[in-house]
C-alpha positions as CSV (number, residue, x, y, z in Angstrom):
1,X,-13.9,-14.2,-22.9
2,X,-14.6,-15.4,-26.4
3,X,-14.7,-19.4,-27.5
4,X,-12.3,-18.0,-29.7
5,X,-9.6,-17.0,-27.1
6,X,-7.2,-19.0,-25.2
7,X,-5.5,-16.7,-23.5
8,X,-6.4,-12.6,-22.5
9,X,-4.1,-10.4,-20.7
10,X,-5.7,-6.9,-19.9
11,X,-3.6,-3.9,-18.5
12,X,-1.2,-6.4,-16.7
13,X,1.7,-5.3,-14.4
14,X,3.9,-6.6,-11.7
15,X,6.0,-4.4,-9.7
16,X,9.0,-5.6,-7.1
17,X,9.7,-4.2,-3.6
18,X,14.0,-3.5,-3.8
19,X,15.1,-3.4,-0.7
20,X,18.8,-1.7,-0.5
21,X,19.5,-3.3,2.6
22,X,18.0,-6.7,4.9
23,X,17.2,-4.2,7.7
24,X,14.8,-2.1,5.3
25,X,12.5,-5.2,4.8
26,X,12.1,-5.6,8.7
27,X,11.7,-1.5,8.7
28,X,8.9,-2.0,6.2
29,X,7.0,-4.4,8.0
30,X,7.1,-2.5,11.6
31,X,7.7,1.6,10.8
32,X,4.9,2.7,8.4
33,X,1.9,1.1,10.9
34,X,3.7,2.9,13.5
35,X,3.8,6.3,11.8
36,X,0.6,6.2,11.1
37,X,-0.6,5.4,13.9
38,X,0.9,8.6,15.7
39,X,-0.5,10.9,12.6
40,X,2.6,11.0,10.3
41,X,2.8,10.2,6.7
42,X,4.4,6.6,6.7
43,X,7.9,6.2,4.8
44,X,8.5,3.7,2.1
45,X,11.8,1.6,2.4
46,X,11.8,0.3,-0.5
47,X,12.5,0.9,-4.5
48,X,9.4,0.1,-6.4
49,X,10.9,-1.8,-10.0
50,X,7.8,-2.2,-12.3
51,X,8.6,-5.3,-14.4
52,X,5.4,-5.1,-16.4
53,X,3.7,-2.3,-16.7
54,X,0.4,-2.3,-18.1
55,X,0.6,-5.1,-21.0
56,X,-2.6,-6.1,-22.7
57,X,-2.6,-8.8,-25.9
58,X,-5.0,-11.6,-27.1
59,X,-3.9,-15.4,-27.9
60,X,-6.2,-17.3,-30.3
61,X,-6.9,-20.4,-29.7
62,X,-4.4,-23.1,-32.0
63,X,-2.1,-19.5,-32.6
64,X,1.5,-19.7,-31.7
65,X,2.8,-16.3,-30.7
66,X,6.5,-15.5,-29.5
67,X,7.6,-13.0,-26.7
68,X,10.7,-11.3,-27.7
69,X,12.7,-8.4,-26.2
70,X,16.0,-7.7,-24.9
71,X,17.3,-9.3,-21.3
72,X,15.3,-7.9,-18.1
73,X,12.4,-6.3,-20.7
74,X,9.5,-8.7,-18.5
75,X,9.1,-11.2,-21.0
76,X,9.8,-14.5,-18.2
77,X,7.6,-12.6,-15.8
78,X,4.8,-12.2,-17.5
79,X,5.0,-16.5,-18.9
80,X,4.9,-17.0,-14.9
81,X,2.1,-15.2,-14.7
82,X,0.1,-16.5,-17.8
83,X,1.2,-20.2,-15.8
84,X,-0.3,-18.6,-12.3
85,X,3.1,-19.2,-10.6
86,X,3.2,-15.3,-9.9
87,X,0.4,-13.0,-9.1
88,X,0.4,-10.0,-10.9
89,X,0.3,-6.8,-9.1
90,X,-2.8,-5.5,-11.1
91,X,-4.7,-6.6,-14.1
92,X,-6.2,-9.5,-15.2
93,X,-5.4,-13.4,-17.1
94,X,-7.8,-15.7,-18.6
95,X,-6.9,-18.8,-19.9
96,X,-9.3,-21.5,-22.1
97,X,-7.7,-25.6,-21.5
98,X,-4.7,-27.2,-19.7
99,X,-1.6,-25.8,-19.6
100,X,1.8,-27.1,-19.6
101,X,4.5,-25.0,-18.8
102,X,8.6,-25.4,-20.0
103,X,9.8,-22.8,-17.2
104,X,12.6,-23.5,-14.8
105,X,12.6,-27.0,-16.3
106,X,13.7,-29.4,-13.2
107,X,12.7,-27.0,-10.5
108,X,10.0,-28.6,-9.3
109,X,11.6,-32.4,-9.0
110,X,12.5,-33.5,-5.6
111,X,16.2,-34.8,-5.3
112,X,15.8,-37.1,-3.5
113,X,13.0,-38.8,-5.5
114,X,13.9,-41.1,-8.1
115,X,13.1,-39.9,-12.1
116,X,9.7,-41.9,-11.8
117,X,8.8,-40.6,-8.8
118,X,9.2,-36.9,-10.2
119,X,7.6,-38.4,-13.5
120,X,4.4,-38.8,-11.1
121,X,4.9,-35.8,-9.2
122,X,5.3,-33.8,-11.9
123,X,2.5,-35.2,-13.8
124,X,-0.2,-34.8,-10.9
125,X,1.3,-31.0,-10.6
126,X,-0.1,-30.5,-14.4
127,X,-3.2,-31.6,-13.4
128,X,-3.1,-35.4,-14.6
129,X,-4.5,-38.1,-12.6
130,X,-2.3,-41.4,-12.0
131,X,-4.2,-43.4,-14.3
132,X,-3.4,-41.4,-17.1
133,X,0.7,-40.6,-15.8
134,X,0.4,-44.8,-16.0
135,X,-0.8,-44.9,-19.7
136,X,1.7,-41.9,-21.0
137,X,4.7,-43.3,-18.3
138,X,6.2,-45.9,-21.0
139,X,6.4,-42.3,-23.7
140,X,7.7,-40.0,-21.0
141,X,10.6,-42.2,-20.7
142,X,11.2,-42.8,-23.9
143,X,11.3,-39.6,-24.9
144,X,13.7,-38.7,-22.2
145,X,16.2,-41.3,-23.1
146,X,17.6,-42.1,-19.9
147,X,17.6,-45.5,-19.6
148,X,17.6,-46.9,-16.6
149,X,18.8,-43.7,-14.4
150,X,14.5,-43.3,-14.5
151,X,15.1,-45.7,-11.1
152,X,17.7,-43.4,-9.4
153,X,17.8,-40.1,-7.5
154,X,17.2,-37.2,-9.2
155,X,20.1,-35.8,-7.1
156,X,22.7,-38.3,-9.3
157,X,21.6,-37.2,-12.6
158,X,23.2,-34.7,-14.8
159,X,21.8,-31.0,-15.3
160,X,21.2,-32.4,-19.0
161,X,19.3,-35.5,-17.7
162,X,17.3,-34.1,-15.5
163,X,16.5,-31.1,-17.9
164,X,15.5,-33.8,-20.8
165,X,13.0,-35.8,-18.1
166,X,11.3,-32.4,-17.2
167,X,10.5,-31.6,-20.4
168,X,9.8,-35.3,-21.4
169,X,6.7,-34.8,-18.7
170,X,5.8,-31.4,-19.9
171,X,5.8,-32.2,-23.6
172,X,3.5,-35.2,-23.3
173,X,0.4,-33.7,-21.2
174,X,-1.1,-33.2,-24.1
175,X,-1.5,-29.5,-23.2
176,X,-4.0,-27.1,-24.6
177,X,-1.7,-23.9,-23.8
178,X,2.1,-25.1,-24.0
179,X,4.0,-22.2,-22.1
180,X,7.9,-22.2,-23.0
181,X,10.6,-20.1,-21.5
182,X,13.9,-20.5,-23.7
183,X,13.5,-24.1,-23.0
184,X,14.1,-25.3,-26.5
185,X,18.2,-25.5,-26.5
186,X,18.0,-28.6,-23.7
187,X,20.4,-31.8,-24.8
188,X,22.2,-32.4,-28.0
189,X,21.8,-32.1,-31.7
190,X,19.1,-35.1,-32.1
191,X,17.3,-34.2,-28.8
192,X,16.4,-30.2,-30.0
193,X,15.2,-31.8,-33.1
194,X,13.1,-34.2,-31.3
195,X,11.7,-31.8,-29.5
196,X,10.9,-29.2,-32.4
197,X,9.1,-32.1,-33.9
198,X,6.6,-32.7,-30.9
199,X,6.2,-29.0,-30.7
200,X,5.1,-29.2,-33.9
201,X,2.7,-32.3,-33.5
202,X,1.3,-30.1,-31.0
203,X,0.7,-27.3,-32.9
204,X,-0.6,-29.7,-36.0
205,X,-3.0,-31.1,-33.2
206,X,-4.7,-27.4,-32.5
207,X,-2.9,-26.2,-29.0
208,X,-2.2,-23.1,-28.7
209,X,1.8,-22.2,-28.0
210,X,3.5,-19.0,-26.0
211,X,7.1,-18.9,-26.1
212,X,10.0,-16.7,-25.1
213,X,13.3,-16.7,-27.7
214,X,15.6,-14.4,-28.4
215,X,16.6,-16.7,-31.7
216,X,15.4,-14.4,-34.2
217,X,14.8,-17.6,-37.0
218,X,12.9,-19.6,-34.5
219,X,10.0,-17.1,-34.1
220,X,10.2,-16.6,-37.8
221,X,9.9,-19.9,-38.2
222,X,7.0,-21.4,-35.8
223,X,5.1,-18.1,-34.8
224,X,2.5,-16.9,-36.6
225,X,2.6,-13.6,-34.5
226,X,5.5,-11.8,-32.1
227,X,5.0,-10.0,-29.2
228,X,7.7,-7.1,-28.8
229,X,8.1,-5.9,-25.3
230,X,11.0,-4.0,-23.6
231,X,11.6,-2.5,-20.3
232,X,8.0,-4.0,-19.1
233,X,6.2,-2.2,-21.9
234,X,4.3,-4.3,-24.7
235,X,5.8,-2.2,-27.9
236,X,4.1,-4.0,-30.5
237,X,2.7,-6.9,-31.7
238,X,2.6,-8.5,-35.4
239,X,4.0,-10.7,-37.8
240,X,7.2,-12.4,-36.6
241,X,9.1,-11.2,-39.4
242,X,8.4,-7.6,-38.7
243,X,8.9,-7.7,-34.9
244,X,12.3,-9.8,-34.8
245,X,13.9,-6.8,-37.2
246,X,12.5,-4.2,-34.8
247,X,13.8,-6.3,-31.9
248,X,17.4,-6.1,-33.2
249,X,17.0,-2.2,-34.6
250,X,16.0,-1.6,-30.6
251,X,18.9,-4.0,-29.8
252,X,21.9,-2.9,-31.3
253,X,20.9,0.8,-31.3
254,X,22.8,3.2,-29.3
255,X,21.0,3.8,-25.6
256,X,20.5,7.4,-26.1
257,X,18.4,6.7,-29.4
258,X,16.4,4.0,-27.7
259,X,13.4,6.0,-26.1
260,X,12.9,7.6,-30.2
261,X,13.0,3.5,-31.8
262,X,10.2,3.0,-29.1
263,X,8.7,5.9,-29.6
264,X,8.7,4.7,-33.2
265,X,7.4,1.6,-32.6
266,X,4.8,2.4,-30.3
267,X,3.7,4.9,-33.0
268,X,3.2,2.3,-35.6
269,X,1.7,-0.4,-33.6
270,X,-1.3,2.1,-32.7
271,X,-1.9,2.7,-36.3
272,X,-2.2,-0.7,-36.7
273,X,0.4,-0.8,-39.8
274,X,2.0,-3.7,-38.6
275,X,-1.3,-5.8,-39.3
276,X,-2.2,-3.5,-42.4
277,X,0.5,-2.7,-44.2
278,X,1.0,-4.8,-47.5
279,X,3.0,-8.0,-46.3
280,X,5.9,-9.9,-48.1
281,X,3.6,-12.8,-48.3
282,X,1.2,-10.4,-49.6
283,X,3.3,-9.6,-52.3
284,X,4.2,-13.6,-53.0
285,X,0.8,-14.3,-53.9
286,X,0.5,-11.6,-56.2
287,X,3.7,-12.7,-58.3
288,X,2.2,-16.1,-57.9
289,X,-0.6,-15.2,-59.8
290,X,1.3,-14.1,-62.5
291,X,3.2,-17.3,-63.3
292,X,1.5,-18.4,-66.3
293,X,1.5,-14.9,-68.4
294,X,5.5,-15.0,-66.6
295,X,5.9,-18.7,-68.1
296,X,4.3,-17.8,-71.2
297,X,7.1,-14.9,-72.3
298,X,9.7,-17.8,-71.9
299,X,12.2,-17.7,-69.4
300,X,14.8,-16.0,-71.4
301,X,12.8,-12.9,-71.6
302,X,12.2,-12.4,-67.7
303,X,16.0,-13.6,-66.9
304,X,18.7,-10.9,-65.9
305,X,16.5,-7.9,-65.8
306,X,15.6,-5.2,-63.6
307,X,11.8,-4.5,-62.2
308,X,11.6,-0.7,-61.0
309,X,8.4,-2.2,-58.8
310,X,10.2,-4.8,-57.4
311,X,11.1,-3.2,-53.7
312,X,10.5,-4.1,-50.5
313,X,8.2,-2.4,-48.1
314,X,9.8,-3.9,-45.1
315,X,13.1,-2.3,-44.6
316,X,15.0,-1.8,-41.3
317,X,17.4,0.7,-40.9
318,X,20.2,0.3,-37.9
319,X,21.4,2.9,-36.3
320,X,24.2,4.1,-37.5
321,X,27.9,4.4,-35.3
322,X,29.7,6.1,-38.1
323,X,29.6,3.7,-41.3
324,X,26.7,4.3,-43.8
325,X,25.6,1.2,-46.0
326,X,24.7,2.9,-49.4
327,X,23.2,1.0,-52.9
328,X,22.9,-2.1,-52.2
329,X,22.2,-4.1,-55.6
330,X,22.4,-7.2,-57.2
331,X,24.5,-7.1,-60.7
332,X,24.5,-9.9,-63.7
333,X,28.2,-11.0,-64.9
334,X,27.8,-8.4,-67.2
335,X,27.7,-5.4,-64.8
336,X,24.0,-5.1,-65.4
337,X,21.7,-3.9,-62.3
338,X,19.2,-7.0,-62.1
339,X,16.1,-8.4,-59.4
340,X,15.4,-11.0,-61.5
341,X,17.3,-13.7,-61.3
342,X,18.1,-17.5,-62.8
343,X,18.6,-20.5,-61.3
344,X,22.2,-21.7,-62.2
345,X,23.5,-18.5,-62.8
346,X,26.4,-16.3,-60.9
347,X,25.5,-12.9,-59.4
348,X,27.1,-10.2,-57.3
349,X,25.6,-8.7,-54.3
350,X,27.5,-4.7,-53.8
351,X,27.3,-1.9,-52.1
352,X,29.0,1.1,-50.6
353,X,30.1,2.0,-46.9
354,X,30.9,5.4,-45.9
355,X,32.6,6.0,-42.6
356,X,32.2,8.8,-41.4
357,X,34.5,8.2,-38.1
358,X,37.7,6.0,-38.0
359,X,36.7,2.2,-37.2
360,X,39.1,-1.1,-36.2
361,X,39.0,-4.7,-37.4
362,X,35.9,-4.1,-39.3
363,X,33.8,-6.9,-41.4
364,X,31.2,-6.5,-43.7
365,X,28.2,-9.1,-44.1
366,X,25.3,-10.0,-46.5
367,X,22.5,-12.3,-45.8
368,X,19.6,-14.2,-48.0
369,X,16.1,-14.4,-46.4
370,X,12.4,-15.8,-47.3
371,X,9.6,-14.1,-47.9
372,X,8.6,-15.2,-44.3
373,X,12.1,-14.3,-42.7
374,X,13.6,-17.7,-42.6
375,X,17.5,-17.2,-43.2
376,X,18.5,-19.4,-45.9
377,X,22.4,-18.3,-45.9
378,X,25.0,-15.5,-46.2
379,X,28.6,-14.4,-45.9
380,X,31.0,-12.2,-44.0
381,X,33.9,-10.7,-46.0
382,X,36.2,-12.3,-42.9
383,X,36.3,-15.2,-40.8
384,X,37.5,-13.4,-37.3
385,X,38.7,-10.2,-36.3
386,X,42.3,-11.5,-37.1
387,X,41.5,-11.7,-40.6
388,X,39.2,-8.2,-40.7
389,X,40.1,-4.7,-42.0
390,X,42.1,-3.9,-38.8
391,X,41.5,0.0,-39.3
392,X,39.5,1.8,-41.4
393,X,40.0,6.1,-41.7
394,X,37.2,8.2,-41.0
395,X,36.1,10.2,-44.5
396,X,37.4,6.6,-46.3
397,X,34.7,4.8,-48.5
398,X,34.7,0.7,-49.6
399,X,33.1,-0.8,-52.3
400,X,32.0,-4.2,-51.2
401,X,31.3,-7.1,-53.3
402,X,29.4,-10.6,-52.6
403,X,28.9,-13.0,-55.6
404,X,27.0,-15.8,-55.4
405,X,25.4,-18.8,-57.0
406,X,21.7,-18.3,-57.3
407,X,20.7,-22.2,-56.3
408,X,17.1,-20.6,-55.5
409,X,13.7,-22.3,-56.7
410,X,10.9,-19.8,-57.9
411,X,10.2,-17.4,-55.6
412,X,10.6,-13.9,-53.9
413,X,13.7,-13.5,-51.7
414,X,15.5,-10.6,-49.6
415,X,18.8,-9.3,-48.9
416,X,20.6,-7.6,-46.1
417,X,23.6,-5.9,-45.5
418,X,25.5,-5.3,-42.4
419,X,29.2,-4.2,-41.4
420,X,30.6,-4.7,-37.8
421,X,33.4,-3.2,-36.1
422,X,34.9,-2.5,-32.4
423,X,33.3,-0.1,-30.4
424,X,34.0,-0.1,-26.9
425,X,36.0,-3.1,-27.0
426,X,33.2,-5.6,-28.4
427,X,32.0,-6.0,-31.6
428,X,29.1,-4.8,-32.7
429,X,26.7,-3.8,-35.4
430,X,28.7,0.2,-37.2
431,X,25.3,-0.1,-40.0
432,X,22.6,-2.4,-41.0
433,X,20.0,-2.3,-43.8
434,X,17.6,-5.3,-43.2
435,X,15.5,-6.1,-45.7
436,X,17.2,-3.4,-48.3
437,X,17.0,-5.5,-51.5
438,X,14.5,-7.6,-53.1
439,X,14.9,-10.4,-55.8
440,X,12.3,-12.7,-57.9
441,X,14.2,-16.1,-59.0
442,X,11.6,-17.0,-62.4
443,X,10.2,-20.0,-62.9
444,X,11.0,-22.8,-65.2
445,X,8.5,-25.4,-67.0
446,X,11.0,-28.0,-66.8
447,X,12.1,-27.8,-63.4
448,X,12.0,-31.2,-61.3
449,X,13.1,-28.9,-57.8
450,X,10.7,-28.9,-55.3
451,X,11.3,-26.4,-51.6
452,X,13.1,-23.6,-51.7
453,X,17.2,-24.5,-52.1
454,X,17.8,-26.2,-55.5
455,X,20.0,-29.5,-54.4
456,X,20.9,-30.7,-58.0
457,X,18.9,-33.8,-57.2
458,X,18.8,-36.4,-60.2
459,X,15.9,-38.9,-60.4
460,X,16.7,-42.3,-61.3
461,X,13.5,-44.9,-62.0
462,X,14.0,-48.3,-63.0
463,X,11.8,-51.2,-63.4
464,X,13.0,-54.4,-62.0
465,X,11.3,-57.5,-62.7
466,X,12.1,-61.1,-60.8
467,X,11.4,-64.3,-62.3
């Protein structure tokens, strides 16, 4: 394996024996050595399920890379086997450092132990002698913010409690490879966010990071890659941004169309488009470089004007259960089609929706995104379904209309559009256009804004002199 390479999975698979019955286990253990013994072709009592099914990827070392799919698609199977807490049925892993795992957190403590004892137990179990448990003890607690319940039985604590000490230990092994299984929802508000930050130190310090979400934002967000698997098959793998919007095409779509999306998928990934194809960041840098002859005409001259080259490459088309999103554009207060935009001024997001079949308490959405995939905001055009369109006529069409304050620093942005409705008594996605529109908010000389969302801040500086 190369220096380079923390960890390498190669044409991995795990498949489960289902029994039907208890008996069938005990038949599968005696009747097959006896039928063969007397010549005859031995039976199989059991169901094979094939949880992963020949999955190969690379992890560089210092990369963070999220594992997404739907529920049941092998994506906590295969972080048990990366871990070595499950043998895979064939293939191979290889893994470069320590790693520190945020599984099943609490699993592993002994009730009957108090919270230091499991601290210790714990710590040995990740591979850290007692001397260095003794000089990371006084942060593990800490971190945890337990008090003094560290000196009682596990078995009194909460599920929270016990849930925060676990991944207290794990989080401050200093691990090479941190392994995390939807682990990153434990305690309250100030808790996650404590957590996200020491995730982040350890990323800032080089580890490298695997993690299973299905929060779309927070691969977009901390991955610099996605893996996309479903039903035990790795799909596709590439930047976060690109894999989250197949992940929900492939989720929402209907389950006869679901082999085609993979299909689809698969298709692209072996092409190798998804690492090829001209990026949003891509696109970013090359309106970055432009600033100064942009600057130059003045702002007044790029302001409230439409760029026919200004599209997006990335678009993501739902499938559809009888509405049809059409023209989605972004209008000035004068009616004029526009992509770029200015700060401080009002514009409206519209676009059609055609239903083709009848449709009940049905809601229409829009949504504002970076360049990278990070939602910054949206709306819905109701609340509830007791404030929706409680039936809509098939052959009916509605224009839909979203104004909004453009509080956006410089920059390249993107819009989607969605509209939910009932079907089968749940709501769901009818259409959605991800990624549909594209927008360019122009710089300004004078601006004092720094990030992305423009706050208003006001500066104040004043020189105070004491005698």
């Amino acid at each position: 394996m190369s220096s380079e390479i923390a960890i390498k999975v190669e044409n991995l698979s795990k498949c489960y024996h289902i029994y039907d019955q208890p008996r069938d286990r005990l038949k599968q253990m005696i009747l097959p050595r006896m039928q063969r013994a007397i010549g005859m072709q031995p039976r199989q009592y059991f169901r094979e399920f094939w949880a992963l099914k020949d999955v190969s990827f690379e992890v560089k070392k210092g990369e963070t890379v999220g594992i997404i799919g739907r529920n049941g698609s092998g994506k906590s199977t295969l972080l048990q086997m990366v871990c070595g807490t499950l043998n895979p049925t064939s293939g191979s892993i290889q893994t470069s450092g320590r790693i520190a795992a945020l599984l099943e957190l609490g699993s592993g403590f002994n009730p009957e132990f108090t919270g230091r004892e499991n601290v210790y137990l714990n710590g040995a179990v990740l591979g850290l002698s007692r001397d260095e448990i003794d000089v990371r003890f006084d942060e593990i607690a800490a971190f945890a913010e337990i008090g003094e319940f560290i000196d009682q039985p596990v078995k009194t604590y909460s599920s929270g409690m016990m849930v925060r000490l676990a991944f207290a230990v794990a989080i401050n092994v200093d691990p090479q490879i941190l392994v995390v299984d939807e682990a990153l929802s434990v305690g309250d508000e100030l808790f996650q966010r404590k957590c996200f930050s020491r995730i982040e130190n350890i990323r800032k310090a080089g580890a490298t990071i695997l993690f299973v979400s299905h929060a779309g934002g927070t691969v977009v967000e901390l991955c610099d890659r996605a893996l996309l698997i479903d039903t035990g098959e790795r799909l596709a793998m590439g930047l976060p941004k690109q894999m989250v919007a197949r992940y929900q095409k492939l989720l929402y779509a209907p389950s006869e169309k679901r082999e085609s999306i993979r299909e689809e998928i698969r298709r692209i990934d072996k092409m190798g488009e998804y690492d090829t194809l001209l990026t949003d960041e891509a696109f970013e840098f090359n309106a970055d470089q432009d600033l100064d002859a942009e600057v130059s005409l003045g702002a007044e001259e790029l302001a409230d004007c439409y760029d026919p080259h200004l599209k997006p490459s990335s678009t993501v088309v739902y499938e559809s259960y009888g509405a049809f999103i059409e023209d989605p554009a972004i209008y000035s207060v004068l009616g004029e089609r526009v992509n770029q935009l200015t700060r401080g001024k009002t514009y409206y997001y519209r676009y059609r929706v055609r239903f083709d079949q009848p449709a009940s308490n049905v809601r229409f959405g829009m949504l504002i995104k970076t360049t990278s995939g990070v939602e910054l905001g949206g709306a819905a055009s109701a609340a509830s379904n007791r404030t929706s369109l409680p039936f809509v006529t098939g052959g009916s069409v509605y224009e839909v209309e979203f104004a909004f304050l453009c509080l956006l620093n410089p920059g390249v942005y993107f819009l989607n559009a969605g509209v939910v409705g009932d079907l089968n008594g749940s709501e769901t996605y009818l259409h959605r256009l991800i990624d549909v529109a594209m927008f360019r908010v122009n710089s300004e000389l004078a601006s004092l804004s720094t990030g992305i969302v423009d706050f208003n801040c006001v500066p104040k500086i004043e020189a105070v002199s004491y005698e």
